[in-house]
N, C-alpha and C positions, 0 to 999 in steps of 0.2 A: 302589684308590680306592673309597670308601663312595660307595655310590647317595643321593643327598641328597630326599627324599619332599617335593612339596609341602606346607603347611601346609593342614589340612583331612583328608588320607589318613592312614588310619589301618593298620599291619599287625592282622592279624585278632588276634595276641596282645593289643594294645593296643584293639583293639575290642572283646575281651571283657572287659577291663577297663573301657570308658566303658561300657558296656551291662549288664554286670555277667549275660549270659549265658555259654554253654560257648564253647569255640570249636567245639566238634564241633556244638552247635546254630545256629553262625553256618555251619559250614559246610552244615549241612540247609538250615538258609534259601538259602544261595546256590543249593544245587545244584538245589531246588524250583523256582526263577526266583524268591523272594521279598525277597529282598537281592540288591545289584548289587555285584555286587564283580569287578576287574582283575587280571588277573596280572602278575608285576614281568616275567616274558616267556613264552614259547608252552609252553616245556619243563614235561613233566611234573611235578610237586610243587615246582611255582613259586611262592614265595609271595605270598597275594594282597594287596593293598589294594582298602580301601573306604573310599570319603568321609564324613564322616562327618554329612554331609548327609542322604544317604541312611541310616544307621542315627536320625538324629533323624524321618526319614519313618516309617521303619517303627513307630516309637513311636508317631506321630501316629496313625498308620493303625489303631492299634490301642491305644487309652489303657487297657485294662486292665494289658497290660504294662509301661506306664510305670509306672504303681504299685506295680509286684514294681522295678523299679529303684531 
């Protein structure tokens, strides 16, 4: 049975597609503390989600790189 994802969560593959960053740069942000991103569980190379609420903050937070977007 497929894990069904809120609407809004994005996997990091599909976040770096709306951001139009790496994902090895999504994942520096997260591991920095500068993106919030959830794991789908605790186990090591789990994969994450982020809302994508939060990657539309980080933008705000820094309008230069919405312009590279």
């Amino acid at each position: 049975m497929k894990t069904q994802i809120e609407p809004g969560w994005l996997s990091l593959p599909d976040a770096a597609t709306y951001t139009g960053l790496t994902e090895r740069t999504l994942r520096d942000r997260i591991g920095a503390g500068q993106l919030r991103a959830f794991r789908a569980n605790d186990k090591p190379g789990s994969h994450y989600r982020i809302r994508r609420s939060d990657l539309d903050a980080m933008f705000e937070a820094n309008p230069a790189q919405s312009a590279a977007r």
